[in-house]
C-alpha positions as CSV (number, residue, x, y, z in Angstrom):
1,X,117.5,118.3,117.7
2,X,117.4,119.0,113.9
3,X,113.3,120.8,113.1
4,X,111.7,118.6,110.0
5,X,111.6,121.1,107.3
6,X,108.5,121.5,105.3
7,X,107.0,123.2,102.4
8,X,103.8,123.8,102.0
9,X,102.5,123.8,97.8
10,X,98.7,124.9,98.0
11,X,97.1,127.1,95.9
12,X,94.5,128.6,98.7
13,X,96.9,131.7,100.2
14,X,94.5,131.4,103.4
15,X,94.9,128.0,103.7
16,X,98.7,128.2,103.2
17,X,99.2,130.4,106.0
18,X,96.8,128.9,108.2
19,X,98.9,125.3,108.6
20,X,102.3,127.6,108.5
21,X,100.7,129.5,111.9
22,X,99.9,126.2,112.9
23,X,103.0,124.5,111.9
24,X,105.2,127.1,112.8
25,X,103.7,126.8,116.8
26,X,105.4,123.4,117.1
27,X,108.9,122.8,118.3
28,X,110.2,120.3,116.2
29,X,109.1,121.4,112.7
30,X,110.1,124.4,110.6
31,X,108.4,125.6,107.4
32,X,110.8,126.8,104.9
33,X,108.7,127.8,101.8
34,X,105.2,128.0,100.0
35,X,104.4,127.3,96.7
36,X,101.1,128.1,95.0
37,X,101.3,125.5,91.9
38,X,102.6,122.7,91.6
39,X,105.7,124.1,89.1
40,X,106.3,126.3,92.4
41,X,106.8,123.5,94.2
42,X,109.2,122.5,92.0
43,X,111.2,125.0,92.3
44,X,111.0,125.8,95.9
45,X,112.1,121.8,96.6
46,X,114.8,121.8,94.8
47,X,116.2,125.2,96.0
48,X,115.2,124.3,99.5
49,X,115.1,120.3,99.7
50,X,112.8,120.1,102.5
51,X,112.1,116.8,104.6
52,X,108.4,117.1,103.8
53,X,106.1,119.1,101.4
54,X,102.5,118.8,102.0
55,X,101.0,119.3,98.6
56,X,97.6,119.7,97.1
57,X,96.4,117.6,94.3
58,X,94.6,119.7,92.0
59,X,96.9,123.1,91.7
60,X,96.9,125.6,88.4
61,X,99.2,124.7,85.4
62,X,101.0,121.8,86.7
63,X,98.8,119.3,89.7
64,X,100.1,117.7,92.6
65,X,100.2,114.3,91.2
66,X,102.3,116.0,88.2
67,X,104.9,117.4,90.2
68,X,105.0,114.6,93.2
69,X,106.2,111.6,90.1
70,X,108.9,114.7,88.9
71,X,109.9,115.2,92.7
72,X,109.7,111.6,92.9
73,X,112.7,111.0,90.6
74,X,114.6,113.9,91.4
75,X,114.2,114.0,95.0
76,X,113.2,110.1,97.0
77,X,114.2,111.2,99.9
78,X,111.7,114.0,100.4
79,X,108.2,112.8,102.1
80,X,104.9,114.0,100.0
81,X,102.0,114.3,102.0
82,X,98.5,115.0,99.9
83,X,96.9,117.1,102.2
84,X,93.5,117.9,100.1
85,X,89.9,118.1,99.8
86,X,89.3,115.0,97.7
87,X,88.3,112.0,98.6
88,X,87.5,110.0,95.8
89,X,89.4,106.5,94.9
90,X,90.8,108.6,91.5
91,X,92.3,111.3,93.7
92,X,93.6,109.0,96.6
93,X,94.9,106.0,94.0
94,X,96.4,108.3,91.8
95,X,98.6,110.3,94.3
96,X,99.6,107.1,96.2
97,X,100.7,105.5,92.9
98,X,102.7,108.7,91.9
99,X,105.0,108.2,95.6
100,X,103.1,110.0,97.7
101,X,104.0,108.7,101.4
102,X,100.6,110.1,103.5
103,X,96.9,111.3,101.9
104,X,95.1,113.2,104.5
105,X,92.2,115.8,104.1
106,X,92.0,119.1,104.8
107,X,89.1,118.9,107.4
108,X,91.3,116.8,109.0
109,X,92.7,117.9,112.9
110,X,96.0,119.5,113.8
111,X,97.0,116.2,115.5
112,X,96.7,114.4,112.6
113,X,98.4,116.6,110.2
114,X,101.2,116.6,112.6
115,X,101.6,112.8,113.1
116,X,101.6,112.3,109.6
117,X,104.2,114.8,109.2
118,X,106.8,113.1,111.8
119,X,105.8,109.9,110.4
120,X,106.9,110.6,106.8
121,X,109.8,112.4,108.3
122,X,110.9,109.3,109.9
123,X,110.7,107.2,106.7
124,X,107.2,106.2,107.8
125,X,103.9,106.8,106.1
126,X,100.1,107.0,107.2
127,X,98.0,105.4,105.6
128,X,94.7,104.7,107.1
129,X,92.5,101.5,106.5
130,X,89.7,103.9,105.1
131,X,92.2,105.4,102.2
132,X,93.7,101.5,102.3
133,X,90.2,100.3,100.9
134,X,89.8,102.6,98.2
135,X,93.3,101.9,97.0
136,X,92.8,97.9,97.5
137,X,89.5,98.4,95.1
138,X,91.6,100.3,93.2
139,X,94.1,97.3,92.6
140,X,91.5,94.7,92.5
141,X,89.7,96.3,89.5
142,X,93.6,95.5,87.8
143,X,94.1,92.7,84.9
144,X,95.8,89.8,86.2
145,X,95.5,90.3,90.0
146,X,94.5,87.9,92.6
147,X,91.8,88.6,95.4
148,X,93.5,89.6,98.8
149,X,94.2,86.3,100.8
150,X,93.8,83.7,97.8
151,X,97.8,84.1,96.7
152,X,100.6,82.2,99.1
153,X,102.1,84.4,101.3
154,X,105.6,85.4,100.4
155,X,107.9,82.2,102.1
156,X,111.0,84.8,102.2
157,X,109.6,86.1,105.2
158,X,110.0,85.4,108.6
159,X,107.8,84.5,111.0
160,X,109.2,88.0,113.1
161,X,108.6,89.6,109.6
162,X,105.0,88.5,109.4
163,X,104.0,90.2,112.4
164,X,106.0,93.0,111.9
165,X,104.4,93.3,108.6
166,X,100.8,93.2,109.9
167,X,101.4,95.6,112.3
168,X,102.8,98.1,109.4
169,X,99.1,97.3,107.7
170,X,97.0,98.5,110.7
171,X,98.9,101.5,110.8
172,X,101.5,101.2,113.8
173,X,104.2,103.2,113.7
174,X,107.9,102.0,114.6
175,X,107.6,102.7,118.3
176,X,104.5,101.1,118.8
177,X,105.3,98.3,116.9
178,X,108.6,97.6,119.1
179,X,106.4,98.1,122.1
180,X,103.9,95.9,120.9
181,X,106.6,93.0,120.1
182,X,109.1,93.6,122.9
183,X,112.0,94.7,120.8
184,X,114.0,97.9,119.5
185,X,113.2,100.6,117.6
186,X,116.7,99.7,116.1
187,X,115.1,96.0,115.4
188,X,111.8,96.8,114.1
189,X,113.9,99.1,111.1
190,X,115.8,96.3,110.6
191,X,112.8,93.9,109.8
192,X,111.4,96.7,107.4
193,X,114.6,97.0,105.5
194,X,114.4,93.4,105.2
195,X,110.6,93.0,104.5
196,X,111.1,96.0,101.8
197,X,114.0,94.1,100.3
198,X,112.2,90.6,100.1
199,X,108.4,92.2,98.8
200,X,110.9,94.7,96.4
201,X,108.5,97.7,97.4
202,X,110.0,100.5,98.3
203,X,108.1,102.5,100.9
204,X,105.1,101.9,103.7
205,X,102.4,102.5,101.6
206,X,103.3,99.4,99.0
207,X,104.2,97.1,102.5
208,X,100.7,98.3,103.8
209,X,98.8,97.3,100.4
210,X,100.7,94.0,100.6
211,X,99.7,92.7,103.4
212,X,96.0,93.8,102.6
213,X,95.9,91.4,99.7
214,X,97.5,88.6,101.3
215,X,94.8,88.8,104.3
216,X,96.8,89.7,106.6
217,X,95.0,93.2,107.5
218,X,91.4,93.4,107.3
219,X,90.4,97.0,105.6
């Protein structure tokens, strides 16, 4: 089984090396480099190309949100996962917006650094509904959008979609959504690709927002 590679951009040298002890316990992950600012991780992702980098937002010289919209472009494949201190709707709707894939704090537990990590690894992202309501305020305080659940629902979709759709919003992951619905892993990726192609968002997170502004997920 191929270890999720990860890289860990922080600019706390204790904290660094506390997840990488942490990290580096598990069996199916592998940390291949730290970085200390966000030009750092810059370089160390494109010399190393992990599957993940957990990165802090607010790093010397070059932040977080900086170097995630440079990786972004360079790099789409590679999972970010904010993994900071800050909780305020600036922090959290700026690094979501920049392609960030996962926002989790640093107080958080192992087990949820952990899920987060083989979530993005697997094309996923985690996104919970407390971090989902300060980015919905975020995109309600927008000119020219609608409150949540006053627009049509998108009549592309499916009915299958639909509830594969919700199930993305409250935060299921692949598995549990194909053991919720009685069908395949295989089947539930198929619906996302299809949901993804029909909304034209490109990751999770924007299917997650979605179906919080149509009504479908209650944050």
């Amino acid at each position: 089984m191929d270890k999720i590679s990860i890289l860990i951009a922080d600019d706390h040298t204790l904290f660094r090396k506390g997840i990488r002890k942490m990290l580096e316990a598990e069996e199916d992950v592998r940390v291949v480099g730290e970085a200390g600012t966000g030009r750092e991780a810059l370089e160390q992702a494109r010399a190393l190309m992990p599957d993940v980098i957990l990165m802090d937002i607010k790093m010397p010289g070059l932040d977080g949100v900086e170097a995630t919209r440079t990786l972004r472009r360079e790099m789409p494949h590679v999972g970010i996962i904010f993994c900071t201190m800050f909780e305020d709707d600036e922090f959290v709707f700026a690094g979501l917006k920049a392609g960030g894939r996962g926002y989790i704090l640093k107080e958080a537990d192992p087990e949820t650094m952990l899920r987060a990590i083989r979530a993005v690894a697997h094309g996923e992202s985690l996104l919970s509904s407390t971090i989902a309501q300060k980015v919905l305020r975020q995109f309600a305080a927008l000119p020219g959008e609608e409150p949540a659940g006053r627009t049509p629902f998108c009549d592309d979709l499916t009915e299958r979609e639909r509830e594969v759709l919700t199930l993305i919003g409250k935060g299921n992951s692949n598995k549990e959504i194909a053991g919720q619905l009685s069908i395949t892993e295989k089947t539930v990726k198929n619906h996302i690709a299809n949901i993804f192609a029909k909304l034209h968002v490109y990751d999770r997170t924007q299917a997650v927002l979605y179906a919080i502004r149509k009504g479908l997920v209650k944050v």
